[in-house]
C-alpha positions, -999 to 999 in steps of 0.1 A, spaced: 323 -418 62 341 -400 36 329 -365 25 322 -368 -12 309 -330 -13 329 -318 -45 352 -288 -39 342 -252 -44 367 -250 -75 347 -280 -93 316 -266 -85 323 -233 -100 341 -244 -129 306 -261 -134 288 -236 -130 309 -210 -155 307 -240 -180 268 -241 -176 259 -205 -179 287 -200 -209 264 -229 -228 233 -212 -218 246 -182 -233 258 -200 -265 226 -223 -273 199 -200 -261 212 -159 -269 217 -160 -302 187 -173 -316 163 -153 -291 188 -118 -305 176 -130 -341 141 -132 -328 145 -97 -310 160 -84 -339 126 -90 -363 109 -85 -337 124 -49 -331 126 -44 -370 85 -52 -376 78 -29 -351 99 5 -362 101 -2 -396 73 17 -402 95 46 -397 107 42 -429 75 34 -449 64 63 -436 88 83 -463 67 69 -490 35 54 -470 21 94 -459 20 105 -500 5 72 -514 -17 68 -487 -26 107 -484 -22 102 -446 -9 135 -423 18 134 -395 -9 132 -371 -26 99 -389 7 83 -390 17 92 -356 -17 76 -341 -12 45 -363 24 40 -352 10 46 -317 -20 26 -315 0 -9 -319 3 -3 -289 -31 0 -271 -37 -38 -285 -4 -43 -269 -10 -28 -233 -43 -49 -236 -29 -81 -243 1 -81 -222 -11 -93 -189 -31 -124 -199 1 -132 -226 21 -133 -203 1 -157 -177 -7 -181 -208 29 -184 -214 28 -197 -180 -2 -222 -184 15 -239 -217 50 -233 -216 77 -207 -233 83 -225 -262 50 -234 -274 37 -197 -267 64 -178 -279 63 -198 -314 27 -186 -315 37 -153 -305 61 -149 -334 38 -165 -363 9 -146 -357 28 -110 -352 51 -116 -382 19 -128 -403 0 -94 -392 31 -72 -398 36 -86 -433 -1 -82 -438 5 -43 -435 18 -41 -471 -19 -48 -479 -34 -15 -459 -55 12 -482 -61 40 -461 -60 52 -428 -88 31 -414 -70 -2 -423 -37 13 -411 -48 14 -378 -66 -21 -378 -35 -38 -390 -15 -22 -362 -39 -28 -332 -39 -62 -344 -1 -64 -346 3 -52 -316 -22 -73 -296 -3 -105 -313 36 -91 -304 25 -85 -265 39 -111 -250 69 -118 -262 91 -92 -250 80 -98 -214 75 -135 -218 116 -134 -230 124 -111 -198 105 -143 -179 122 -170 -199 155 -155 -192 154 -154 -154 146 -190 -152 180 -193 -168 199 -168 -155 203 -157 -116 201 -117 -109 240 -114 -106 242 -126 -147 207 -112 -158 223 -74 -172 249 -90 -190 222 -118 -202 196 -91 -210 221 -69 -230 230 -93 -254 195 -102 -258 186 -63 -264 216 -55 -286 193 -64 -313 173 -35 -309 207 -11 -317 216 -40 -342 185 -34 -362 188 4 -364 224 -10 -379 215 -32 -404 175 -19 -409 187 14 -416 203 10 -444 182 -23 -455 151 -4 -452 166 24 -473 175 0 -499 147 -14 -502 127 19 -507 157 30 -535 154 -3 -553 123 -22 -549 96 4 -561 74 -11 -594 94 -43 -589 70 -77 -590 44 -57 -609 18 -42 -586 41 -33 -553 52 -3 -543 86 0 -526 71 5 -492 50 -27 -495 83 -49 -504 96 -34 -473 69 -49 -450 66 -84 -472 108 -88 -470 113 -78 -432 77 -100 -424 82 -134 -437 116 -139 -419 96 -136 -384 69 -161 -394 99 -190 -404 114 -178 -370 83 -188 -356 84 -220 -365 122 -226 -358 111 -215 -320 91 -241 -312 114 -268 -328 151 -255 -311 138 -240 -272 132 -253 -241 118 -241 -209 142 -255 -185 176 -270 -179 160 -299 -167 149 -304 -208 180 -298 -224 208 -323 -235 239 -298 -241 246 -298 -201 264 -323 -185 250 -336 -152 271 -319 -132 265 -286 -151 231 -286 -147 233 -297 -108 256 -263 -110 231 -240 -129 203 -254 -109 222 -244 -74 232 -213 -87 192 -203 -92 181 -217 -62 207 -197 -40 194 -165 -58 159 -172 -49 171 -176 -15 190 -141 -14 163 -123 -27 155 -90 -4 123 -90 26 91 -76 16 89 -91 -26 55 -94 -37 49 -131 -37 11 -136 -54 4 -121 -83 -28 -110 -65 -10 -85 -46 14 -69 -80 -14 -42 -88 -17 -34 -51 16 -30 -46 34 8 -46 71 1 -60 56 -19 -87 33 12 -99 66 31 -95 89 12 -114 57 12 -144 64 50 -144 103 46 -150 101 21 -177 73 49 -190 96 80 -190 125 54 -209 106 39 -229 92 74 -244 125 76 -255 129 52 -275 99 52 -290 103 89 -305 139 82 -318 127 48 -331 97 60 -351 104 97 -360 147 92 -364 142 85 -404 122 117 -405 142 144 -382 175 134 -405 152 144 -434 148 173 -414 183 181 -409 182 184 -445 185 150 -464 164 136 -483 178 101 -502 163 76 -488 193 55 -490 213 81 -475 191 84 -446 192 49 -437 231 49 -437 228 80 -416 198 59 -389 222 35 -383 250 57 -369 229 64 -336 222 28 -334 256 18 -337 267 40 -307 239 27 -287 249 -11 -292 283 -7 -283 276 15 -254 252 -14 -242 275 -40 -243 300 -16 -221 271 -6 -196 256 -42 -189 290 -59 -183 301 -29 -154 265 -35 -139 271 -70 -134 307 -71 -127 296 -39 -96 263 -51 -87 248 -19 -90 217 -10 -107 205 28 -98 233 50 -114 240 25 -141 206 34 -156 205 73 -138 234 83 -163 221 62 -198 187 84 -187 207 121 -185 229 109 -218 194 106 -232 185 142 -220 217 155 -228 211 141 -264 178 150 -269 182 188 -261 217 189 -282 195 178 -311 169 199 -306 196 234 -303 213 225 -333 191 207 -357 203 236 -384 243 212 -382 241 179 -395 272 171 -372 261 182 -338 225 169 -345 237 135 -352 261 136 -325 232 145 -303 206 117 -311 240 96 -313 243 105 -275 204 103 -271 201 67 -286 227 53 -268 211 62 -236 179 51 -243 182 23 -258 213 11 -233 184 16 -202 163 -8 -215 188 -42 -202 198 -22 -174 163 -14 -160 145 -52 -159 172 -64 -129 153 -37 -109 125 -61 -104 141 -88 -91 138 -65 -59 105 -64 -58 91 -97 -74 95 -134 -65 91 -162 -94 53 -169 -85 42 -130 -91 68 -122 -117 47 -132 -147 21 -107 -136 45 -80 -120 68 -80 -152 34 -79 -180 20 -54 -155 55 -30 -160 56 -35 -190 24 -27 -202 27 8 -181 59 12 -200 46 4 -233 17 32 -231 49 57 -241 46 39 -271 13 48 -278 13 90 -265 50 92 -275 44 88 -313 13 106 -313 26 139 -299 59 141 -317 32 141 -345 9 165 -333 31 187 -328 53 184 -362 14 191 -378 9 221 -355 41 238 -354 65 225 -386 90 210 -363 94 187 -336 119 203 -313 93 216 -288 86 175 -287 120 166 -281 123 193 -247 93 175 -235 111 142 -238 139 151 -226 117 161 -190 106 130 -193 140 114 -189 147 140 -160 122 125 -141 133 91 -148 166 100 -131 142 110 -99 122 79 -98 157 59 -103 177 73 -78 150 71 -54 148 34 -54 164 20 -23 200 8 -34 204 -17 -10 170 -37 -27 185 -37 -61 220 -39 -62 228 -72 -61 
């Protein structure tokens, strides 16, 4: 009988042709989605330049409302993530996205403090699932030996929207003030960077799907490839994974990893909601100026990312390519903090700081694949997450408690730069041969 196996050079050529469509349907509406996603969540930074004096809120109120998004966050992650399971990406995410976009638009109604802080737990009880649930949704598309490269495009949109929220924000806060009658500037910022994410919403749950097996842009050969090429990752996957979600919380290297994704995550939390205000710092104080000037970190960040994701995939290796993003933001952080009195080397400094942190954030969700099979991802990944996202609750809040009690926020910046010391530790002393793959 003849052998109608096809050769190895079809196959492949299959399975490049698959995974380049993948990337083309799926990536850059998701990056869109990130990018308003990313954009509702920091832009606060900016109101806060006119949000503090109208509202007659301190550094310290501001700094617990932009933290305390995330306690509804942390909260709501787990279960977000396992109802995502129970009804399918799509569907979920779609809800995910109108609700959170509805909320953040919502914020150019809040009064005071007290309604501040509602509108953000709120926010950030609706956004919890969808980074995580998109971490999820891309592994079911992606094996572990594509997923940096996958992830990075995906997270570019967090650089992209310091790029073109920056100077958008800052526009808007120059141009919009008095305009439509009874709206300050600060209040068109949150109503013009809102409503996008709600029509997003809605575009979700008309244009994804949750598996190859649902999609008519592969060919039948493509998606025999693309399904192969997951299945032979499953099988590759290192001894010892935690296999029922029952056993994620029980589980050491899971609790470990939570306490990397902490130290990064604090981070990028400080530069994202106090960068705005240490430029002002630096000495200036147009807030069109300062937006121009927020994007330059954030451009060096999104091309670095790009660099560091493809030379983790192309040399399956995981540990040092997100040891040295966590010692650039280090480096970065402590250059800012000695030289905040020169415009140049401060920049340069969060430049170098920015593009670390923010370049981590792909390279550290392939680290899981070590430790969690498909059944207890869902859990395992909420579970991380939500550890990591408690940075973005403390992070905020000191920076601000400490601007209040000492006039500047350098002494916050040394701390966070220990911070990402110890998430060098904690990396390195992850068994390489668990992870790079």
């Amino acid at each position: 009988m003849p052998d109608t196996t096809p050769p190895a050079s079809v196959t492949s050529q299959a399975r490049d042709a698959a995974f380049r469509k993948v990337t083309l349907f799926l990536i850059p509406y998701i990056f869109v989605c990130y990018l308003f996603n990313y954009l509702d969540r920091v832009n606060v930074g900016f109101g806060k330049l006119q949000m503090l004096g109208a509202l007659h809120m301190t550094e310290t109120q501001y700094g617990l409302a932009a933290g305390i998004f995330f306690l509804g966050y942390i909260l709501c992650g787990l279960p977000s993530n396992l109802m995502l399971v129970r009804i399918g990406a799509r569907r979920w995410l779609a809800i995910i996205m109108v609700a959170w976009g509805t909320l953040s638009t919502a914020l150019l109604l809040v009064h005071d403090a007290t309604s501040f802080y509602v509108l953000r737990l709120l926010t950030g009880a609706a956004e919890a699932g969808f980074f995580p649930g998109m971490v999820l949704y891309l592994t079911r598309w992606f094996p572990a030996e594509r997923q940096g490269r996958a992830l990075t495009l995906f997270m570019a949109a967090i650089p992209l929207s310091g790029v073109l929220g920056g100077p958008l924000s800052g526009l808007i806060l120059s141009h919009f003030d008095g305009n439509g009658g009874r709206l300050a500037a600060w209040q068109w910022l949150f109503l013009l960077e809102g409503v996008p994410t709600i029509l997003l919403g809605v575009g979700m749950a008309l244009f994804l799907r949750d598996d190859a097996a649902d999609v008519g842009w592969l060919t039948n050969a493509e998606r025999s490839a693309l399904q192969a090429a997951l299945a032979e990752d499953r099988a590759r996957r290192p001894p010892r994974v935690v296999d029922r979600f029952a056993d994620v919380a029980r589980t050491p290297a899971i609790w470990q990893l939570g306490a990397l994704y902490f130290c990064l995550q604090s981070s990028v939390y400080a530069i994202n909601f106090w960068l705005p205000t240490i430029i002002r710092t630096i000495g200036f104080h147009d807030a069109n100026t300062i937006g121009w000037l927020s994007a330059i970190p954030y451009g060096a960040a999104g091309l670095f990312m790009v660099v560091a994701g493809r030379s983790a995939d192309r040399r399956r290796e995981r540990r040092w390519h997100l040891a040295v993003p966590l010692l650039m933001a280090a480096g970065g952080l402590t250059l800012s903090g000695l030289f905040h009195d020169s415009a140049v080397l401060s920049i340069a400094g969060l430049s170098l700081a920015t593009a670390g942190a923010l370049s981590g954030l792909p390279l550290f969700w392939p680290l899981s694949n070590g430790y969690l099979s498909p059944a207890a991802a869902a859990g395992g990944v909420a579970l991380i997450n939500s550890l990591g996202q408690m940075a973005g609750f403390l992070s905020p809040y000191l920076v601000g408690w400490i601007k209040d009690a000492t006039g500047s926020t350098d002494a916050a910046l040394y701390g966070l730069v220990l911070l990402a010391l110890l998430g060098v530790g904690l990396t390195l002393a992850i068994p390489a041969d668990r992870v790079n793959r």
